[in-house]
Backbone as a chain_set.jsonl record, in Angstrom:
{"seq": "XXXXXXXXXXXXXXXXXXXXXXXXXXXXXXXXXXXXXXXXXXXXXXXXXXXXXXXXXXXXXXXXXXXXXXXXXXXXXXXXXXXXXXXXXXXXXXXXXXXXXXXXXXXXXXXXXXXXXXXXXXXXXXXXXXXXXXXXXXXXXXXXXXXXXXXXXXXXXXXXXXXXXXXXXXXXXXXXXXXXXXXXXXXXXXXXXXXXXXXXXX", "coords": {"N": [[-47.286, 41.01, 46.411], [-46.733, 38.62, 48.412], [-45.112, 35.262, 47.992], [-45.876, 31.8, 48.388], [-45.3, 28.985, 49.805], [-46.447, 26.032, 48.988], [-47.428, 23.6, 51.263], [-47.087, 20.95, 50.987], [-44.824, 20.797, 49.15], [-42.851, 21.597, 51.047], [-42.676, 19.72, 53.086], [-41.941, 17.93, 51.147], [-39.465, 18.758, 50.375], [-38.37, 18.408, 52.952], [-38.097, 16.036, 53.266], [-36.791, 14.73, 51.854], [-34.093, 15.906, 52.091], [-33.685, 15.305, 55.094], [-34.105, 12.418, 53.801], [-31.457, 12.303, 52.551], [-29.491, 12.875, 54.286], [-29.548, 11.006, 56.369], [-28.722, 8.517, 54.519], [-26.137, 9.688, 54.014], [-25.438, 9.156, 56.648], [-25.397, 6.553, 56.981], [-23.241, 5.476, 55.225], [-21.542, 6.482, 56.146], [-21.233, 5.038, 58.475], [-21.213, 2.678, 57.751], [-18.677, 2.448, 56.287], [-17.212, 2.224, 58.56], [-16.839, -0.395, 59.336], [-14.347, -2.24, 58.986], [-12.017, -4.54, 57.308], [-8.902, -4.936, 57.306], [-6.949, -5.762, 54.546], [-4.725, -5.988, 52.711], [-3.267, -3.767, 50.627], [-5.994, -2.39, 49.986], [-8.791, -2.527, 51.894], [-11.317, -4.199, 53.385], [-14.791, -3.207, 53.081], [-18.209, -1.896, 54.2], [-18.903, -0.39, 52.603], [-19.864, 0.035, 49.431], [-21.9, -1.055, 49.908], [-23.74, 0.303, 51.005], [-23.527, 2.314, 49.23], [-24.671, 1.466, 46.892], [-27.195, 0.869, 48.131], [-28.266, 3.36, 48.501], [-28.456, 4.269, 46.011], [-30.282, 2.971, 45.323], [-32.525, 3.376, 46.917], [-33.128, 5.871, 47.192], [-34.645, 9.052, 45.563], [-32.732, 9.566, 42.562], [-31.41, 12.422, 42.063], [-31.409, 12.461, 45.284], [-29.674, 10.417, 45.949], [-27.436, 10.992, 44.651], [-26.943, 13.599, 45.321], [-26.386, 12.923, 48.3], [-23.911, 10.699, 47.639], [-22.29, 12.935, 47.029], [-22.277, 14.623, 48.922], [-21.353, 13.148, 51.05], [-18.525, 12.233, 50.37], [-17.769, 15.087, 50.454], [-17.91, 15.846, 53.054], [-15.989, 13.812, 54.106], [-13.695, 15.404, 52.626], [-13.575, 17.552, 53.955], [-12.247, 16.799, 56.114], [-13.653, 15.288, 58.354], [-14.097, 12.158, 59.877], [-14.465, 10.203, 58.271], [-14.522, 8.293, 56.471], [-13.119, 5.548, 55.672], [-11.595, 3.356, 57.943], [-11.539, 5.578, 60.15], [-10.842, 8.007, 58.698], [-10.209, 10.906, 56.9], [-10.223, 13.192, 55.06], [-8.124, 15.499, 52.149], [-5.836, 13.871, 51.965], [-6.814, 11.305, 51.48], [-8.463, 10.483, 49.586], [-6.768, 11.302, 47.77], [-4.804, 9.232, 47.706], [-4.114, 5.381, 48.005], [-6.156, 4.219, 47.826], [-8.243, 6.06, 47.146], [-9.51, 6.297, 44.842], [-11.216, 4.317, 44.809], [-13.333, 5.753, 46.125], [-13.655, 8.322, 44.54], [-14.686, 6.942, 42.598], [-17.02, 5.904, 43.674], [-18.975, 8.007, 42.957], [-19.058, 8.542, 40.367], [-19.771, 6.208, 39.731], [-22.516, 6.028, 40.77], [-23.897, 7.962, 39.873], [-24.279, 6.813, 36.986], [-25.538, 4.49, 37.612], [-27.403, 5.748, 38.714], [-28.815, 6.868, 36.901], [-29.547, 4.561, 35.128], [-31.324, 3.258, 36.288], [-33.236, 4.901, 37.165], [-34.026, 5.345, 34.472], [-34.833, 2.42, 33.866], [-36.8, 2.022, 35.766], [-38.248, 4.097, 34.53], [-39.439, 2.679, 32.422], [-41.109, 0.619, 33.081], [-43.187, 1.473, 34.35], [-45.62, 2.914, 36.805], [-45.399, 2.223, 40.564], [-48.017, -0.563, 41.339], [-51.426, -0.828, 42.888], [-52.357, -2.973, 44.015], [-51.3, -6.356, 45.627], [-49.945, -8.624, 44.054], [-49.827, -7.45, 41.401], [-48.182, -5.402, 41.727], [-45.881, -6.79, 42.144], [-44.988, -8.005, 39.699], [-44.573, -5.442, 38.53], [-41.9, -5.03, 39.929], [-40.812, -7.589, 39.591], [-40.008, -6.464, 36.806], [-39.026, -4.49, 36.763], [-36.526, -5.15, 38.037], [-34.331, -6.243, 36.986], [-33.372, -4.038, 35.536], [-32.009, -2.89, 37.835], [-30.15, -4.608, 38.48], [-28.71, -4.644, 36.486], [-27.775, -2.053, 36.9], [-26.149, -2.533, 39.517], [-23.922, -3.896, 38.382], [-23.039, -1.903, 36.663], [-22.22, -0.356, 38.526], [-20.343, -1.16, 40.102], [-18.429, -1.961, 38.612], [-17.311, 0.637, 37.641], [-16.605, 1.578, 40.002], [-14.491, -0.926, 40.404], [-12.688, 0.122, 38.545], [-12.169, 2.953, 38.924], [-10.782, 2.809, 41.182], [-8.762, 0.863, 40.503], [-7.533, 2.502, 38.306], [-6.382, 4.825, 39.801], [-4.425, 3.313, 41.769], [-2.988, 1.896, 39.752], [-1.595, 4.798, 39.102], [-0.435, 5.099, 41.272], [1.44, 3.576, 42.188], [2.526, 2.23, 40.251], [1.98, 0.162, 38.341], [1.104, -2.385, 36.038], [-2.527, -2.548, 34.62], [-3.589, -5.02, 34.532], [-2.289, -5.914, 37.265], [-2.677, -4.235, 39.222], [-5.898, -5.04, 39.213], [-5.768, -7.349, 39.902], [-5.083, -7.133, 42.882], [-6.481, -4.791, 43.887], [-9.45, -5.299, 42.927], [-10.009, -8.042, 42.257], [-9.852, -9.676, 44.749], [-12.189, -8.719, 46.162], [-14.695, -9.818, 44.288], [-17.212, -11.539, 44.447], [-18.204, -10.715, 46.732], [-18.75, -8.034, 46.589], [-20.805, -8.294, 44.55], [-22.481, -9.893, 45.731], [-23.471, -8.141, 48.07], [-24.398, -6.288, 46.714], [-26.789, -7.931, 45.577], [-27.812, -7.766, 48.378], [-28.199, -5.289, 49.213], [-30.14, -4.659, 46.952], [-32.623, -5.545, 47.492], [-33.118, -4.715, 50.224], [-33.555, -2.121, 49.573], [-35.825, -2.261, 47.969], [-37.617, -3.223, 50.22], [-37.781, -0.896, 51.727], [-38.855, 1.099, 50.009], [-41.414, -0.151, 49.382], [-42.312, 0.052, 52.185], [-42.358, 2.888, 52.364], [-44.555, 5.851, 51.743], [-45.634, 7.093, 48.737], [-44.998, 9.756, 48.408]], "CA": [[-47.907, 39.83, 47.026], [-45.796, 36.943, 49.109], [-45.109, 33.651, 47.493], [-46.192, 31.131, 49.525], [-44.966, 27.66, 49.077], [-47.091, 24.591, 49.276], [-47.36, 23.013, 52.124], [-46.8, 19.675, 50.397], [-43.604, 20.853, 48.728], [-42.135, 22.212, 51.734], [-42.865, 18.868, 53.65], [-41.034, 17.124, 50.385], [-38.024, 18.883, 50.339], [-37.832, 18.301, 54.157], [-38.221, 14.653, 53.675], [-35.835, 14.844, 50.987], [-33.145, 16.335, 53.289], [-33.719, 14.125, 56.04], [-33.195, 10.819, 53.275], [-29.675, 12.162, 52.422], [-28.695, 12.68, 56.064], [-30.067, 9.047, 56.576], [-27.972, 7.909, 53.523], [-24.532, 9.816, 54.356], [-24.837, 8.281, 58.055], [-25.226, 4.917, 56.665], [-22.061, 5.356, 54.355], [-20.221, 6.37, 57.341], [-21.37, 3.822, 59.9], [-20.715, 1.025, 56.744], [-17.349, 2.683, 56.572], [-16.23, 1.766, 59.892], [-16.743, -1.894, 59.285], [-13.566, -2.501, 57.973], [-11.442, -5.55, 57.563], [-8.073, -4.933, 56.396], [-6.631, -6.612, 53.592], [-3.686, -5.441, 52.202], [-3.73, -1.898, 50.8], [-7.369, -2.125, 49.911], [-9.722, -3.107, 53.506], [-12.776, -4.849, 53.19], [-15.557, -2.391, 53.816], [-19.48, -2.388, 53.938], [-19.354, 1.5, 52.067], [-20.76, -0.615, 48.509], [-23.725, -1.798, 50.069], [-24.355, 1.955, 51.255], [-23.65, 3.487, 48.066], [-25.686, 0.517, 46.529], [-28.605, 0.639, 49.149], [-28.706, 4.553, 48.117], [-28.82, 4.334, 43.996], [-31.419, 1.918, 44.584], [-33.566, 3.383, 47.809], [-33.633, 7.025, 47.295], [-34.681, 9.184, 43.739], [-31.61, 9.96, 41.698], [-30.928, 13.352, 42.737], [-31.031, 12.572, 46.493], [-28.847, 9.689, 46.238], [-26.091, 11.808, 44.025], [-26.506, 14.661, 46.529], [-26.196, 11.672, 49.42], [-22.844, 10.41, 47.824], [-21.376, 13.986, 47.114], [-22.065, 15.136, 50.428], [-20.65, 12.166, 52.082], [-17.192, 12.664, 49.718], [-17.636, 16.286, 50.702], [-17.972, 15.871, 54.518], [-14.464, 13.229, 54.217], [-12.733, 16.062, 51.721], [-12.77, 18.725, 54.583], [-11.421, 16.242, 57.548], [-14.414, 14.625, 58.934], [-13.492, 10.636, 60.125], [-16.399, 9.377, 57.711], [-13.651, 7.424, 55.249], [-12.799, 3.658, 56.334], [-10.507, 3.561, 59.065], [-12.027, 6.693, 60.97], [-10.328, 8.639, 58.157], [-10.813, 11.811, 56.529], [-9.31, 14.516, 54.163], [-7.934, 14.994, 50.688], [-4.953, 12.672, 51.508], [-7.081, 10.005, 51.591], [-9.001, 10.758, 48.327], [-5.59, 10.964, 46.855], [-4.164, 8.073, 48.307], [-4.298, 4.537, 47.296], [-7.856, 3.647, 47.759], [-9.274, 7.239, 46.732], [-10.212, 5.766, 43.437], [-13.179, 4.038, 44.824], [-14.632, 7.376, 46.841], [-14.18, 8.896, 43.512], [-15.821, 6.218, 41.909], [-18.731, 5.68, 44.52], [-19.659, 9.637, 42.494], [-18.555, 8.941, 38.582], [-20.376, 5.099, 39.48], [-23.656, 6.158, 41.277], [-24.693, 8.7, 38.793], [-24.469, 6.44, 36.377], [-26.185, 3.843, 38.411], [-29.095, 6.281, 38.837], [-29.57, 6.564, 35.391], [-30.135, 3.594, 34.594], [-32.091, 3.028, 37.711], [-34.284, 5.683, 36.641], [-34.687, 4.754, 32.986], [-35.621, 1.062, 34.016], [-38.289, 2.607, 36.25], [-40.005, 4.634, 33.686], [-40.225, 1.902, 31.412], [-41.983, -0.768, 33.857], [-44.442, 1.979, 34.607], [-45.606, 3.42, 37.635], [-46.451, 0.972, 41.114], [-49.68, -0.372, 41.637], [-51.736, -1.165, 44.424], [-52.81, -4.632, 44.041], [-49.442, -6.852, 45.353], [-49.384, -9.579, 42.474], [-49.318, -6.068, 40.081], [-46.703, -4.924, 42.177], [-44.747, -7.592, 42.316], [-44.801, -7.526, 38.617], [-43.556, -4.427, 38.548], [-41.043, -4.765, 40.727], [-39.892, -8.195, 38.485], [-39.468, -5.696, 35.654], [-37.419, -3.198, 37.075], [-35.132, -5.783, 39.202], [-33.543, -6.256, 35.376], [-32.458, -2.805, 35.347], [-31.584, -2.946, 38.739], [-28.923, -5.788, 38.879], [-27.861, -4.004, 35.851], [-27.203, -0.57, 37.439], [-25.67, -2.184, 40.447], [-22.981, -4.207, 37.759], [-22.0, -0.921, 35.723], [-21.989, 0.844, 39.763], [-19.219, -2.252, 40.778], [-16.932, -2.176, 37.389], [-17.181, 1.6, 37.851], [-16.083, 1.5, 40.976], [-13.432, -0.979, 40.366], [-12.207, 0.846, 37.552], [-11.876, 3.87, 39.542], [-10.056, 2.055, 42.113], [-7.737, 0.037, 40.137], [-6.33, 3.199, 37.73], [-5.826, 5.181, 41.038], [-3.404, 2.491, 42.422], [-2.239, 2.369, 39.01], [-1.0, 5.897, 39.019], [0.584, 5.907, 42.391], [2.516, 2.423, 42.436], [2.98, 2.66, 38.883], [2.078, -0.821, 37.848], [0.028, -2.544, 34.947], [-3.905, -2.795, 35.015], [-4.011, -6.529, 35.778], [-1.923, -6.133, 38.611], [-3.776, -3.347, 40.286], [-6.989, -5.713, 39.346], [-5.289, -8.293, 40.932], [-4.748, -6.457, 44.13], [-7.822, -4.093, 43.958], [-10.869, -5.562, 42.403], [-10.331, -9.524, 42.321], [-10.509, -10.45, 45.696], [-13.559, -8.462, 46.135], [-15.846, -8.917, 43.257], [-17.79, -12.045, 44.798], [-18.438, -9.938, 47.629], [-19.061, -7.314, 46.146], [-22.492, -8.703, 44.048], [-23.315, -10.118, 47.062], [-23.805, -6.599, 49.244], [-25.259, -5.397, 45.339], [-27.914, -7.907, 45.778], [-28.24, -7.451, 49.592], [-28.814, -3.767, 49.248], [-31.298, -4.86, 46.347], [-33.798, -6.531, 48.184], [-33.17, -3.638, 51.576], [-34.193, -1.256, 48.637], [-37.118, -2.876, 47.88], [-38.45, -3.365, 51.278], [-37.868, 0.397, 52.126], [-39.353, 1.835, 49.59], [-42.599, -0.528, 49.653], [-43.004, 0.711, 53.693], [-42.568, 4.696, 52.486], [-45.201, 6.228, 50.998], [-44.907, 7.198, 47.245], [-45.499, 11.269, 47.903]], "C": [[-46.839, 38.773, 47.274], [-45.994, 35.797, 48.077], [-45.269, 33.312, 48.391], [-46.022, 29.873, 49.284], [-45.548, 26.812, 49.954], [-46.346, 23.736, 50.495], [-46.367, 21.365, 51.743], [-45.291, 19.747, 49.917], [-42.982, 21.118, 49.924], [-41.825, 20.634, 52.587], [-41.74, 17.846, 52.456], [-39.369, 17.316, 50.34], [-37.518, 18.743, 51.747], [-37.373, 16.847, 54.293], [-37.106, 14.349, 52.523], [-34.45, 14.603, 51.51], [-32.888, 15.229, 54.241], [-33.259, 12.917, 54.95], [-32.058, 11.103, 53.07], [-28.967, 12.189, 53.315], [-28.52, 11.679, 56.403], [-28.648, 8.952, 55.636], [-26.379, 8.308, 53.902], [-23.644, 9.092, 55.559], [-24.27, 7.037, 58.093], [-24.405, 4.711, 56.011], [-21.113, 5.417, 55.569], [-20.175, 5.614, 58.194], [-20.761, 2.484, 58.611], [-19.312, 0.939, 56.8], [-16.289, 2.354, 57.233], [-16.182, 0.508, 60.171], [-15.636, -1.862, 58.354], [-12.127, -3.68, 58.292], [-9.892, -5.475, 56.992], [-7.517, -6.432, 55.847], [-5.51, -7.064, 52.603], [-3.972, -4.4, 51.927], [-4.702, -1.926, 50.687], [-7.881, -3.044, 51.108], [-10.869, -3.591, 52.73], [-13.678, -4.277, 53.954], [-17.008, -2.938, 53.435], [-19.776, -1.279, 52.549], [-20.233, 0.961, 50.368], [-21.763, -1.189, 48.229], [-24.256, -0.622, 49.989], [-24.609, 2.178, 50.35], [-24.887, 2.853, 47.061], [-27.187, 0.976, 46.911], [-29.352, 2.24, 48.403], [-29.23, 4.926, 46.838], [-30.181, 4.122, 44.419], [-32.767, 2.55, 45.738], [-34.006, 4.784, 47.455], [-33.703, 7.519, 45.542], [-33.022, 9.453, 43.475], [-30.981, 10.934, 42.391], [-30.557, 13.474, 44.127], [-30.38, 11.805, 46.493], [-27.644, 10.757, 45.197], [-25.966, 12.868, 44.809], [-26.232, 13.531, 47.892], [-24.239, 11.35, 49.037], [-22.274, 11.399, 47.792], [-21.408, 14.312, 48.313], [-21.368, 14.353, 51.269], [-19.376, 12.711, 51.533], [-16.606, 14.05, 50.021], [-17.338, 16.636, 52.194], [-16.662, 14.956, 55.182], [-13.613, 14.396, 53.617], [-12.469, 17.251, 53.163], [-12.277, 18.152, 56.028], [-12.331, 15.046, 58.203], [-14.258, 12.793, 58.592], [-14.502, 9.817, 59.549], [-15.267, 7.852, 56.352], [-13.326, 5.969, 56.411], [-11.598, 3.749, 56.887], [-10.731, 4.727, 60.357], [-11.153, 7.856, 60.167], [-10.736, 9.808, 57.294], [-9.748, 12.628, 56.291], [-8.703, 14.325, 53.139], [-6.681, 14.259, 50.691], [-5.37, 11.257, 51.257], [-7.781, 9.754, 50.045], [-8.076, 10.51, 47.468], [-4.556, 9.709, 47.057], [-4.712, 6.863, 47.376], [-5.382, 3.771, 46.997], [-8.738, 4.668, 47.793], [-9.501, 6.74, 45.682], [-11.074, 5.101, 43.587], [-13.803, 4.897, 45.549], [-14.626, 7.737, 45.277], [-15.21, 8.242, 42.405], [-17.267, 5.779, 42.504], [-19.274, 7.236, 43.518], [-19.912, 9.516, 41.335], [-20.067, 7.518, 38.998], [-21.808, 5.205, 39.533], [-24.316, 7.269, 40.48], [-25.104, 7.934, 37.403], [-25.741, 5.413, 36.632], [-27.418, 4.443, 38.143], [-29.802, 6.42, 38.129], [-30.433, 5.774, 34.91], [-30.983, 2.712, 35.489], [-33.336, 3.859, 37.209], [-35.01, 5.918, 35.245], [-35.54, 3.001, 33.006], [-36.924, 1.336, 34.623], [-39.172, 2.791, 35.53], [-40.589, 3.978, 32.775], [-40.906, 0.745, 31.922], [-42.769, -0.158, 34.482], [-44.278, 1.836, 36.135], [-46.052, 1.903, 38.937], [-47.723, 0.843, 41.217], [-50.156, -0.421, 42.963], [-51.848, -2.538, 44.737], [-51.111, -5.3, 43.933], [-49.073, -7.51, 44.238], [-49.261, -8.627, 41.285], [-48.173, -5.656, 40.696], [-45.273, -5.966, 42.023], [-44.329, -7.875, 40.608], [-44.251, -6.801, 38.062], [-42.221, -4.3, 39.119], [-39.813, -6.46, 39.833], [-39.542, -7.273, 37.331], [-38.614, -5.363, 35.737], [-36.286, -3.936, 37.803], [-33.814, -5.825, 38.048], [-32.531, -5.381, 35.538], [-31.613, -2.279, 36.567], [-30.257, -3.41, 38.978], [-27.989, -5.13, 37.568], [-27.104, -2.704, 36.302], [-26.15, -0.88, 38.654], [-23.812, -2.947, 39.95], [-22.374, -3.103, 36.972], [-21.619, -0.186, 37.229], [-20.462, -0.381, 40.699], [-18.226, -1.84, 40.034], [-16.876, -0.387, 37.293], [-16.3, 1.889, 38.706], [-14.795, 1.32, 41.252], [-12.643, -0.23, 39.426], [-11.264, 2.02, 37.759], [-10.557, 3.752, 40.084], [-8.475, 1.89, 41.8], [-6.789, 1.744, 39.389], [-5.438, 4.446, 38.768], [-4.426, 4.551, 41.101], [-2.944, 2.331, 41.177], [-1.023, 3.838, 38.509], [-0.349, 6.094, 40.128], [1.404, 4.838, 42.471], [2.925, 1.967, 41.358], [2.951, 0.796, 38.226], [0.638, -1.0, 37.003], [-1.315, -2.131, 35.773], [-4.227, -4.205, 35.587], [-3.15, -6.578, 37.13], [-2.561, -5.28, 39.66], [-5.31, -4.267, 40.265], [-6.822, -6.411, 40.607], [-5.559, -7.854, 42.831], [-6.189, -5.679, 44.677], [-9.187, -4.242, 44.093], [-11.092, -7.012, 42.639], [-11.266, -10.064, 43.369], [-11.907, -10.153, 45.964], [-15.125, -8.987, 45.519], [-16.95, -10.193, 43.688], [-18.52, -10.953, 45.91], [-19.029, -9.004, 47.867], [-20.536, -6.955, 45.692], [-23.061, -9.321, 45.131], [-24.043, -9.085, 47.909], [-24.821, -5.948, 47.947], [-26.372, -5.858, 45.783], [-28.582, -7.796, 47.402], [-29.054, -6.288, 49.604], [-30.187, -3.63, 47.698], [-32.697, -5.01, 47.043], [-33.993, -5.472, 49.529], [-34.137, -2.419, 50.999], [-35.514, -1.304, 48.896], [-38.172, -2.787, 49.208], [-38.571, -1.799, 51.64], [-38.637, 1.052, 51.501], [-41.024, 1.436, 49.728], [-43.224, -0.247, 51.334], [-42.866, 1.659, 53.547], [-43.654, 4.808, 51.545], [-44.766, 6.706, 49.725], [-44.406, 8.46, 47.082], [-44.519, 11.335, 49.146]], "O": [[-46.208, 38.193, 46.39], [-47.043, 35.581, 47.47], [-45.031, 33.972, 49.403], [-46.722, 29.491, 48.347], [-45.387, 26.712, 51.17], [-45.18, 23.363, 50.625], [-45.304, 20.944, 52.197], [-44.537, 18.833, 50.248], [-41.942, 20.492, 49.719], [-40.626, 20.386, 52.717], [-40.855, 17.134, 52.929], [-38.435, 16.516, 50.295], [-36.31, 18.919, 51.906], [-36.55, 16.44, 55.113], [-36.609, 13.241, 52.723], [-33.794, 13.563, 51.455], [-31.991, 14.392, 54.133], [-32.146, 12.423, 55.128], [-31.281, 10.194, 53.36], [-27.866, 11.639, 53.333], [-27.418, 11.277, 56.776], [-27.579, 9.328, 56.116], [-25.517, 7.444, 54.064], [-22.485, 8.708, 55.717], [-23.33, 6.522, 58.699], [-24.368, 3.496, 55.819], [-20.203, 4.648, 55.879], [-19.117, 5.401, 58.787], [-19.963, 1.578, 58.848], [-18.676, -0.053, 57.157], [-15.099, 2.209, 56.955], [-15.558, 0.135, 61.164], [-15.773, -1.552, 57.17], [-11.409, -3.63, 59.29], [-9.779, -6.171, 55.983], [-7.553, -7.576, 56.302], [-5.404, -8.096, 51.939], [-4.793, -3.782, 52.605], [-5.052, -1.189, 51.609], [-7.429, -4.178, 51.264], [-11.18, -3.309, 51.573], [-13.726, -4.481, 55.167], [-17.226, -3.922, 52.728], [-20.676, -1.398, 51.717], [-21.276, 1.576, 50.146], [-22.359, -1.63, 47.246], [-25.102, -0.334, 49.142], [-25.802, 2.353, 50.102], [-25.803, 3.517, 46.578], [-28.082, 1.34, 46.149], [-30.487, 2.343, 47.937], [-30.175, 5.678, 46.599], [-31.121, 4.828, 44.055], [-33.923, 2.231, 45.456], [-35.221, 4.972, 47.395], [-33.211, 6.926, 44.582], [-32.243, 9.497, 44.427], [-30.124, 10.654, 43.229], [-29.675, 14.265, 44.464], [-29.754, 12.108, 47.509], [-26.908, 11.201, 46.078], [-24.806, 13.187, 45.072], [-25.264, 14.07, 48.428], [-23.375, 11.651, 49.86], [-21.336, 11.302, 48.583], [-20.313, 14.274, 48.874], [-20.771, 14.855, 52.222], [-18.972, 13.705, 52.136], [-15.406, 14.313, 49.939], [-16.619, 17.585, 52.505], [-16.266, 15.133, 56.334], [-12.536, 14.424, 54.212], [-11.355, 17.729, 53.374], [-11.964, 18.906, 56.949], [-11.81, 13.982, 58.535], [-14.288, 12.259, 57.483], [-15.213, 8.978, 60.103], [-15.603, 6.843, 55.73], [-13.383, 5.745, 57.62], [-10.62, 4.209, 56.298], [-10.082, 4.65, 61.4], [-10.696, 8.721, 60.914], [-11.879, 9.634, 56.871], [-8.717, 12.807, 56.939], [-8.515, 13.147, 52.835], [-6.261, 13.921, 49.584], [-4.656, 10.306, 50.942], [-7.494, 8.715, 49.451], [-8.231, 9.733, 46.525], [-3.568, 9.512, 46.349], [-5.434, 7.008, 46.389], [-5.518, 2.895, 46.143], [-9.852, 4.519, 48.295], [-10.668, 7.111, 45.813], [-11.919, 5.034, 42.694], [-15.025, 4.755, 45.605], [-15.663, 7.428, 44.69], [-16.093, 8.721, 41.693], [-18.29, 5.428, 41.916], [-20.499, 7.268, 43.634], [-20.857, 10.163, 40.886], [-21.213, 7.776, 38.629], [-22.479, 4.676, 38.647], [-25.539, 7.31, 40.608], [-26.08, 8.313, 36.755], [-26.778, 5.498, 35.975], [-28.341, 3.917, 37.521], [-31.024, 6.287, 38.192], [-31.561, 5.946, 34.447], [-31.213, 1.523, 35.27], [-34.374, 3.28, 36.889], [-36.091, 6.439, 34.972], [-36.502, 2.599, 32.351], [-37.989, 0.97, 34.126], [-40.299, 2.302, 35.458], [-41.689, 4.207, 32.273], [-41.274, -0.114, 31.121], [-43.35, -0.82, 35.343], [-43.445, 1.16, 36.74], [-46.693, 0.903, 38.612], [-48.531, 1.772, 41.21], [-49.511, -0.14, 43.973], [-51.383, -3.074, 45.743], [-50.204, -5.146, 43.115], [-48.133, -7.185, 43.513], [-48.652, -8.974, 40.273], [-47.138, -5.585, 40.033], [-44.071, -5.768, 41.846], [-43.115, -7.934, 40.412], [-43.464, -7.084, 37.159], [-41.473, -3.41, 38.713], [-38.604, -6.446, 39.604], [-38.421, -7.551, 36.904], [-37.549, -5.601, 35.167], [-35.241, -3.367, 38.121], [-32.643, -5.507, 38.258], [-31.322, -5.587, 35.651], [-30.719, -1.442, 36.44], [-29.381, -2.769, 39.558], [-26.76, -5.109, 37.62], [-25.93, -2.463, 36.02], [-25.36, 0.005, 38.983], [-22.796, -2.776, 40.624], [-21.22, -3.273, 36.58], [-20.679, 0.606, 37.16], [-19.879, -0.136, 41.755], [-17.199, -1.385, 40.537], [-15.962, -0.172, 36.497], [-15.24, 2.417, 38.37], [-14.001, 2.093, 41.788], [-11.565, 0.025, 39.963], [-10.169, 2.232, 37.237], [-9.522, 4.305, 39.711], [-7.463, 2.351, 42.326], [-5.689, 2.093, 39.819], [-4.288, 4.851, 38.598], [-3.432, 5.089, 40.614], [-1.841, 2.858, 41.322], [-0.006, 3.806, 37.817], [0.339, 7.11, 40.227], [2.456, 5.217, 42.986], [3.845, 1.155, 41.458], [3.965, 0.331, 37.704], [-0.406, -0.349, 37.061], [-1.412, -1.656, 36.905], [-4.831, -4.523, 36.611], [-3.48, -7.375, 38.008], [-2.893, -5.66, 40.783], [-5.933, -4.212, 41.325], [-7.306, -6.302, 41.734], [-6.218, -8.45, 43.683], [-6.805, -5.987, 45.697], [-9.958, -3.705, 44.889], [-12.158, -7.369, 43.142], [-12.403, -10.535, 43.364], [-12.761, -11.038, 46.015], [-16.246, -8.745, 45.966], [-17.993, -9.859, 43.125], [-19.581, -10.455, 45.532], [-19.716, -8.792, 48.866], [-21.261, -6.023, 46.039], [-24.262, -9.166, 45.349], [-25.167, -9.296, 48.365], [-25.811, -5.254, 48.175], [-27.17, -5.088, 46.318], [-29.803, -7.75, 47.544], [-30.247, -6.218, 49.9], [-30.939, -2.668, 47.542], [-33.696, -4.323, 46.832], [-35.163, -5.412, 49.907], [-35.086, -1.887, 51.575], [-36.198, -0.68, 49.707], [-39.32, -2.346, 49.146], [-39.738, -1.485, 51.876], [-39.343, 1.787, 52.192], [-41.855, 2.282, 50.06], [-44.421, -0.34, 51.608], [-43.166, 2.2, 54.611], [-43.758, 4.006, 50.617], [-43.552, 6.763, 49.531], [-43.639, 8.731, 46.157], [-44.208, 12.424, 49.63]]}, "num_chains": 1, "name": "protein.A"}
């Protein structure tokens, strides 16, 4: 006798699919906003990776950033500058691609543990909005360990190839940014929010 798989599931994992396609595009279109700066550019790609923790479940945003990292690793012009391939990964600003992966898993975690403890949404808005004060907590938290992750990444990178301290790669790496930075966090907070309250739950 055939298996026959649920309609409903089949329709989920399609819609699934489709959000990480969405999500990789929007890393690469953020990508190409880029301001240089000295060796590190001023990109949008932290709102993306942001927008993604926080819009899609866990698993599709960690398959969202690997696939993006995966679709720059074999050439494709998805990296900031119209760049692409493992010199760039290894280069002086591959330590935040690798950290958009180490950061956003973590991120999701704790994205997905704040969730289950502020309970499921409701229907009624002033309950929702309730809910949605709960979890913002764990939110602004996930998108501060998904920044110092990030920089972290970043900074011991450019530590290992120009061979200087940690505060000077800060300096250079992480400083100018980090206003900037929580800014696009809570931007892509609030984008979150609205997206998910216009998709259905199923």
């Amino acid at each position: 006798m055939e298996n026959v798989i649920p309609a409903s599931a089949t329709q989920s994992r399609v819609r699934s699919i489709v959000f990480v396609a969405i999500a990789i595009a929007l890393t690469a279109a953020c990508a190409m906003v880029t301001v240089p700066l000295g060796p590190v550019p001023f990109t949008l790609q932290n709102f993306a990776i942001s927008f993604t923790v926080l819009a899609l479940k866990p698993k599709e945003a960690v398959a969202a950033i690997a696939g993006y990292l995966l679709l720059g690793a074999i050439g494709l012009p998805v990296f900031s500058g119209f760049a692409g391939g493992i010199a760039k990964l290894m280069g002086p600003t591959g330590g935040f691609l690798w950290g958009y992966l180490v950061g956003g898993i973590a991120a999701c975690a704790i994205v997905a543990f704040g969730r289950k403890i502020s309970g499921p949404k409701e229907a009624v808005a002033s309950a929702r909005w309730k809910q949605v004060l709960r979890s913002a907590g764990w939110e602004i938290a996930a998108m501060l360990v998904l920044i110092c992750i990030i920089d972290a990444c970043g900074c011991l990178q450019y530590m290992a190839l120009y061979q200087v301290d940690f505060m000077g790669a800060f300096a250079v790496c992480a400083a100018p940014f980090l206003v900037v930075d929580v800014c696009k966090a809570l931007a892509a907070i609030v984008c979150a929010e609205a997206v998910r309250a216009a998709l259905p739950t199923k």
